[in-house]
N, C-alpha and C positions, 0 to 999 in steps of 0.2 A: 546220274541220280543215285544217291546213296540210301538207302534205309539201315538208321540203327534199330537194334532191338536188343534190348539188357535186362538181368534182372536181379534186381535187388531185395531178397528175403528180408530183408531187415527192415523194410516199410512195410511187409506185410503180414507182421506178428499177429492183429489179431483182425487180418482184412475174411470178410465171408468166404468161404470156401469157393462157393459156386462164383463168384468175381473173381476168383483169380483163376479158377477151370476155362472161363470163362478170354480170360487173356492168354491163357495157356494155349487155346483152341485155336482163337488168331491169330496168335506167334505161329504155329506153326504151319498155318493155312498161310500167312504170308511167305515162310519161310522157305515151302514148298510150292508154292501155287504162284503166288504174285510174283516175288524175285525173278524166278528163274524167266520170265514172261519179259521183264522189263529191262532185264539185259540182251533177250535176243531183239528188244528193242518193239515187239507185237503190241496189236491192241489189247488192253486188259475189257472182258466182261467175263459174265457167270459161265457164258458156253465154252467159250474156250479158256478158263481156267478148269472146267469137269473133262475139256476133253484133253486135255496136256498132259494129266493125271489120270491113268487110267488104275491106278491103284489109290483111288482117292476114298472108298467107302471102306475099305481096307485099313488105310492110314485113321479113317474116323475111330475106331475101333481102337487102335493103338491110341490115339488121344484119350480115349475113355477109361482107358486100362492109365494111362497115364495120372490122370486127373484122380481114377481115385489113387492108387497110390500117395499121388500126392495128399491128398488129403487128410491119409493115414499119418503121411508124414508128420502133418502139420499138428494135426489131433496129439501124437507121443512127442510134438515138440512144446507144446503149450504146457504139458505135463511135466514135462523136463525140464522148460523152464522155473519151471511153480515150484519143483525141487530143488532148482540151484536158490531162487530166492527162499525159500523156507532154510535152508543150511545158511546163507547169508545173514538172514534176521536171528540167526537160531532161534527157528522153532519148531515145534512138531504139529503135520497134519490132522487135522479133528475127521468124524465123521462123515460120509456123504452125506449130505444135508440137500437145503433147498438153493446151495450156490453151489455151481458146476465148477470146473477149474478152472476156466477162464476168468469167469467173477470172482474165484477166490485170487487168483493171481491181479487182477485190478486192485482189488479188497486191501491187498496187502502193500502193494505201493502206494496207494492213495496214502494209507494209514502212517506208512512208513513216513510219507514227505510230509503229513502234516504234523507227526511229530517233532522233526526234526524244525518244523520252520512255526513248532507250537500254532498252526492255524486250525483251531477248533472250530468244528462245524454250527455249533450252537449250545449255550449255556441256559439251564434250567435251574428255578428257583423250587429248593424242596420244603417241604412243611417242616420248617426246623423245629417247632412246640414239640414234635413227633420222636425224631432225631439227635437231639442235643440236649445230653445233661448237664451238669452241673460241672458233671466231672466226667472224664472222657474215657472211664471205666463201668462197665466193659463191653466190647464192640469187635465184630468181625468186617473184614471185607472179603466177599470169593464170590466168584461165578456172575458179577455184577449186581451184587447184593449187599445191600449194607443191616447187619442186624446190632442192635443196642438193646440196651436194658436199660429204662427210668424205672423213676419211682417215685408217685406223686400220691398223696395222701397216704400213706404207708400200703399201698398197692405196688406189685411188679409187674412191672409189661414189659413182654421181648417183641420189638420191633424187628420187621421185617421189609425193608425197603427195597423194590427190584427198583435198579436205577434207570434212567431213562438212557438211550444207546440212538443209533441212527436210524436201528430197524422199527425203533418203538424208543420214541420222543417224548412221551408221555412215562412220568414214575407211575406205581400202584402200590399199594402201601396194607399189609397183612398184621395183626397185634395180637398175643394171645397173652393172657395171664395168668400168674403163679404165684402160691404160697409163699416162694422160697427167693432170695434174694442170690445173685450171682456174681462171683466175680471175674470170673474169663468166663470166652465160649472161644471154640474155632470149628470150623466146615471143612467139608471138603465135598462138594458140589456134584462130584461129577461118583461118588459113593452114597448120594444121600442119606451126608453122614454129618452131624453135630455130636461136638463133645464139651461138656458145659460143667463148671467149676463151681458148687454152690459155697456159702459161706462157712458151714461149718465142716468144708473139706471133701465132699463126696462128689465124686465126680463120675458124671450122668455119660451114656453112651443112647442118642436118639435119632430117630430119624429126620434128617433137614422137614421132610415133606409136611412131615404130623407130628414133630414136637413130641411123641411118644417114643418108648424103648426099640432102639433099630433091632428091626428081624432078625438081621445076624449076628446079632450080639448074643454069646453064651451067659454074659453073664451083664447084666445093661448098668448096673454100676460097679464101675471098676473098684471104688475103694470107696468105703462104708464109713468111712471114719478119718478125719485128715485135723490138719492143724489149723482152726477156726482164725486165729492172728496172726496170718500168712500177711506180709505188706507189698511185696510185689509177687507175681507169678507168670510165668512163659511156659504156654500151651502150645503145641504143634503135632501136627497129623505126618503120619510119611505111610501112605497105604494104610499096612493092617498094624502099622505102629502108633501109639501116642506117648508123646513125650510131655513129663511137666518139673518145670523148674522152680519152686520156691522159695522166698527167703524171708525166713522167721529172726528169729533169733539165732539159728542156723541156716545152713544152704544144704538142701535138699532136692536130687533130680532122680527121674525116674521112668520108665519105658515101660508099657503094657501092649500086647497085643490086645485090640479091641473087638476082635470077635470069638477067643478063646476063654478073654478074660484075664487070660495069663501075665506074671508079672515077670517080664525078661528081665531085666536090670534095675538094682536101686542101689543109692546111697545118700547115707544123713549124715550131720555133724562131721563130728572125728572118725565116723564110718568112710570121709571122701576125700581121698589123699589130693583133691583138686580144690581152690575157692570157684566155684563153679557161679560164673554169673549170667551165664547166656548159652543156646544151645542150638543149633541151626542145620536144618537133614538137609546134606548133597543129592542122596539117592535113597531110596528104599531102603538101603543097608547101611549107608555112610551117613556120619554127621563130624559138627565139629564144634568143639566147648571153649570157651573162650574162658581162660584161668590166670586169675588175677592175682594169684598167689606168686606163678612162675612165670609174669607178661610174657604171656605165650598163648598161641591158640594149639586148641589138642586134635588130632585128628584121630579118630575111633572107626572102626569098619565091623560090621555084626557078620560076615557072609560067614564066618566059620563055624557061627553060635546057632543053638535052638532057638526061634522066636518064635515060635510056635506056642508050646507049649514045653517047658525046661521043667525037670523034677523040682529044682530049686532056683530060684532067681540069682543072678550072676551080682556081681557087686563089683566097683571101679578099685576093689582092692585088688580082685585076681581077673580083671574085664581092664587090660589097660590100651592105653592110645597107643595106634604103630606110629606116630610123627609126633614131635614137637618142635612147632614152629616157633623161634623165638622173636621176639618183635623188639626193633630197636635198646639200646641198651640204655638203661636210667642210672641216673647217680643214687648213692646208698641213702643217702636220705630223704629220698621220695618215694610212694608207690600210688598204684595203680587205684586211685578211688573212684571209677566207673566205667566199667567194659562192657558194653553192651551188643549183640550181635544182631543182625537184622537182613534177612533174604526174601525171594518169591518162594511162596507157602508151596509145594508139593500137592500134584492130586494124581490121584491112580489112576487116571484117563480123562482126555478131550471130553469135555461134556456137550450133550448132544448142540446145547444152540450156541456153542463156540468154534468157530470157524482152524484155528490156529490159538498153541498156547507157548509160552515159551518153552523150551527145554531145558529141565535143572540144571544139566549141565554147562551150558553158555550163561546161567543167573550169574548178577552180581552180587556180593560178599559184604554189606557193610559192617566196619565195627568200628563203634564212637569210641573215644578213649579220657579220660581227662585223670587228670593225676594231682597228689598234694602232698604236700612235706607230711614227716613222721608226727609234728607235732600240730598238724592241721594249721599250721599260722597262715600257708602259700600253699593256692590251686591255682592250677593253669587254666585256660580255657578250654574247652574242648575240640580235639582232633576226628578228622573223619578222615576213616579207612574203608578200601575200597578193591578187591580184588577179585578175580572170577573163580567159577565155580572150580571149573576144570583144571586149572591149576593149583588148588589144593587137593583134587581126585586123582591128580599123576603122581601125590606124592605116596599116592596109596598103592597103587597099579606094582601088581608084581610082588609084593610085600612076602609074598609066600605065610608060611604059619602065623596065629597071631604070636603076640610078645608074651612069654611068662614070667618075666620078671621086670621091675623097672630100669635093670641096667642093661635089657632088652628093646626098649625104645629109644627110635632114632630121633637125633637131635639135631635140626637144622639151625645154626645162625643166619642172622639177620642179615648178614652182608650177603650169604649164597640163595635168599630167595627173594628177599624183600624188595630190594632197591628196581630190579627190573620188570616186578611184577604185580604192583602194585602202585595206589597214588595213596598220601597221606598229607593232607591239607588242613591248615587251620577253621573252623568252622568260624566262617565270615557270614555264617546265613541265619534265621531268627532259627530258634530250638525245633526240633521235630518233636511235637506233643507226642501225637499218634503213631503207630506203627504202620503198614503197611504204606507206607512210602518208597518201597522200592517195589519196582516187577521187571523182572527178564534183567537188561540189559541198563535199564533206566532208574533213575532215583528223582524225588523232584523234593525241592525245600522252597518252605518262604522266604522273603526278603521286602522288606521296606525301607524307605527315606520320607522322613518327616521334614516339611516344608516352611520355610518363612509363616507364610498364611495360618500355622497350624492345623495341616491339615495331614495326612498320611497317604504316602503313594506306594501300592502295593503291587505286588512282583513276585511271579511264579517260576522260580530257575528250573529245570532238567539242564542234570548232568547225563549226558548218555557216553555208553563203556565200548558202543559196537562200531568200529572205526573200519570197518570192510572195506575197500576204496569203492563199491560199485553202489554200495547205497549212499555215499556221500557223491552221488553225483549230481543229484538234482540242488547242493548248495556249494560245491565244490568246480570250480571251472578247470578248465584246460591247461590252465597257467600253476595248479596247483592252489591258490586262493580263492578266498572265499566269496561267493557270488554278492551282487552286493544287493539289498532289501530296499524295498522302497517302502517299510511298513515302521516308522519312528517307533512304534511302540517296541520291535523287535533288536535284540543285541541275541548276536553269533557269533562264536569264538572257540576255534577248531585250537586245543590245548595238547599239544607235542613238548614242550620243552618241561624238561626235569623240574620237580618239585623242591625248594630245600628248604629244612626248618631251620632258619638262623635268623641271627640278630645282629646291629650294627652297634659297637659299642667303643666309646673311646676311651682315652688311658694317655698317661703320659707320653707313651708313644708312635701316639693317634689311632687313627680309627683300627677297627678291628670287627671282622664277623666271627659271630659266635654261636654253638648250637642253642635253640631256645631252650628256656628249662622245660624239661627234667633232663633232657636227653644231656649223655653221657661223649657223643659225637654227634657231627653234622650228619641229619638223615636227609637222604635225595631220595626222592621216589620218581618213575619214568612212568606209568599206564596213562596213556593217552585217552583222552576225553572231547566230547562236542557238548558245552555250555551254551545253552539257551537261556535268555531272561526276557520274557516279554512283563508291560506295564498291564494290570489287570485294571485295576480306575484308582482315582484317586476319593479319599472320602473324608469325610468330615470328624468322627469319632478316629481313636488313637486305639484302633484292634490292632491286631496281630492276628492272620488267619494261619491257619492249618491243612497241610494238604498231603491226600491219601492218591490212592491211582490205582489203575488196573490196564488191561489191553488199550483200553480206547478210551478212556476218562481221568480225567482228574477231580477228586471232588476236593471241595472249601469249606471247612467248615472254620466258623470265629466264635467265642462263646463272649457274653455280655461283660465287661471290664468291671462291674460291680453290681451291686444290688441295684442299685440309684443308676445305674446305665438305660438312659429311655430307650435307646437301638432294641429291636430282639434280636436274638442269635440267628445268626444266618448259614444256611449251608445251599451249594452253587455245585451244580455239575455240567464241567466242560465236556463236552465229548468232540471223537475224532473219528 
């Protein structure tokens, strides 16, 4: 008679403690006690296994010393798993909360495989009268909140919408009103900190909670006086920084610290050696400007500067970028007529009822591009760019002093960073109205096909940037392909092979690829991606919806196709 006895940790990741002490106990009561009994071939009972053993209450003791141990073990392994998956997902740990680390490690798989396989938990219909104006300015999303501004009878109301999550299914919905009409606002949640743009230029420093001037604010509005016929502007937080970007009749960017008051950097007009159209913080100290002048993105580093509080505010004349990134090359008679840049927002800490948030540095990087000849006659369509944080933060690392001169900045071409670290793809997807469509790793865009029937079938894509091989296990098989779905609605599509922008063109003598216009050569981009497209319904009205995201939601919003549109605007949140 054989007895095997084996033991496999890896089935008992998160089996109870006392059930496996428990097996522990009898492994080794048989190991010691039984065995040896049933080779010399004896009766087995209780007495004579206690008396065969005369170091048997001896040996219990060692089990017990065993058992916790083990336990310990187990307790710093659940942790340390929690950590390889959090560096996995890149993200960073939130607070002790009311999930332990085992929940937070479930928490985070669950969340992780529904996103990849788009299987949302449940969809909520929100008060869209509430949330949806006319025009889809202006609106924040953070911390799982959606805040807007309408304006119905010449009254202003800043909406407050907590979105509904899996903890709390249910939205709740907060409005307060104002004199003053706005045209950005952005948060940062985890500061109970709103910074809010009114129209004739002044821009408010408040707290999230009460809508009144935040505590630590030295001085609660940063600038007193701005340019009322501002037509876009890009607002963003990074800590004790804000940054705002406008474009009047000139382009104008500028950085304050917001609890000193103080103004670290500005530049206007022919004050900004850059065409500055977009502005995007890597880190508390890094960002990076996307300049349309010289198709290049700029990288900028403050560690060496006062943000504090500077005698005089710094200006992009003698404040210049260590990196120029150049981006593909164009022919002379085209440029760059929309560069836009777009990341996950920055916050100076896990807020308290967020489990996990991404870290800046694994975020992805979008930047839309679209281009048109010198005489406007020919625009392209628009390109989406796509690359990670951290490798425009390496190009920083090490830099030593800043630059003082511009023949002191470095200049990367396009062939030595572009091609292998980065994807640049025709925009095949309906427009991204809204902003915060990308978070962490992830970006999501609409997509529809209009049907015989006249009817429209709508479709929610994520592209996702994080190709770890060990989170792509649960859609990835053994074989290296892709597991296969049994949910028709669902399309998966693991995107490994090189990008290239060309064209097939024939000629006397014959066919030929060629790069698309503008470009100057064939661009090939390589950063691998997992495209998700699930079918959301099909409907009867010819919308086009819109769609934002965070940790665990997607929300939907579609606005009315005209005045005479009988549908009302709808807004829909997925969660995961």
């Amino acid at each position: 008679m054989h007895v095997a006895i084996s033991w496999q940790p890896e089935t008992y990741q998160f089996t109870p403690v006392w059930l496996v002490s428990i097996y522990v106990v009898s492994s080794l009561l048989i190991r010691q006690c039984l065995i040896p009994q049933i080779h010399r071939g004896g009766a087995i009972s209780s007495l004579s296994l206690i008396s065969e053993q005369s170091s048997f209450f001896a040996n219990i003791l060692t089990i017990l010393k065993v058992c916790r141990t083990l336990q310990t073990t187990i307790d710093q392994s659940v942790g340390l798993l929690y950590q390889v998956q959090l560096e996995i997902e890149g993200l960073i740990d939130g607070p002790k909360g009311n999930l332990c680390t085992s929940d937070r490690l479930q928490l985070l798989l669950e969340r992780r495989d529904r996103w990849l396989r788009l299987d949302w938990t449940n969809i909520v219909t929100l008060a869209a009268a509430k949330l949806v104006p006319e025009t889809p300015l202006p609106y924040e999303l953070q911390g799982g909140t959606f805040f807007n501004v309408t304006t119905y009878d010449g009254k202003f109301t800043m909406n407050m919408t907590r979105l509904p999550s899996i903890a709390g299914p249910r939205p709740t919905y907060e409005s307060k009103n104002f004199d003053s009409q706005y045209v950005d606002i952005t948060a940062d949640p985890s500061q109970d900190l709103m910074v809010v743009l009114d129209v004739p230029g002044r821009l408010h420093v408040w707290s999230l909670s009460t809508c009144e001037p935040h505590p630590l604010a030295n001085k609660p509005v940063l600038r007193e006086e701005g340019t009322p016929e501002a037509r876009m502007t890009g607002l963003s937080i990074a800590h004790d920084l804000v940054a705002l970007v406008e474009w009047t009749g000139q382009v104008s960017a500028t950085i304050w610290n917001w609890k000193t008051g103080a103004m670290i950097l500005h530049g206007h007009g022919h004050d900004l050696p850059h065409l500055v159209t977009g502005l995007a913080w890597l880190s508390p100290d890094k960002f990076v400007v996307s300049d349309a002048d010289t198709n290049s993105l700029l990288l900028f580093s403050l560690s060496s500067y006062d943000c504090v509080s500077p005698a005089t505010p710094y200006t992009f004349a003698t404040l210049f970028p260590y990196v120029r990134l150049q981006l593909p090359t164009i022919h002379d008679t085209w440029h760059l007529s929309f560069f836009q840049l777009e990341t996950t927002p920055l916050l100076a800490s896990v807020p308290k009822d967020r489990p996990f948030i991404p870290s800046p540095e694994h975020n992805i990087v979008v930047f839309t591009l679209q281009y048109a000849t010198m005489d406007h006659t020919q625009v392209t369509g628009r390109y989406l760019g796509f690359v990670h944080a951290r490798h425009l933060m390496s190009h920083l690392s090490g830099r030593g002093p800043p630059p003082e001169r511009l023949e002191d900045i470095k200049v990367v071409p396009w062939t030595e960073w572009g091609p292998q670290n980065t994807r640049i793809m025709r925009n095949c997807f309906s427009r991204a109205t809204y902003a915060r469509y990308v978070h962490g790793q992830k970006v999501v865009y609409p997509s529809f096909r209009d049907t015989r029937e006249d009817n429209r079938i709508q479709y929610i894509v994520v592209l996702d940037f994080n190709l770890h091989p060990k989170r792509l296990e649960s859609i990835v098989g053994a074989n290296g392909r892709l597991k296969e779905t049994f949910d028709r609605r669902i399309k998966t599509e693991l995107v490994r092979e090189p990008e290239a922008l060309e064209r097939r063109v024939a000629d006397s003598s014959g066919l030929h690829m060629v790069p698309l216009p503008p470009f100057a050569e064939k661009v090939t981009t390589c950063l691998p991606y997992v495209k998700t497209v699930k079918m959301v319904d099909k409907r009867p009205e010819k919308r086009t919806s819109h769609f934002m995201m965070d940790d665990e939601r997607v929300i939907e919003l579609n606005h009315r196709i005209s005045q005479d549109d009988p549908n009302d605007a709808q807004v829909r949140v997925y969660t995961f």
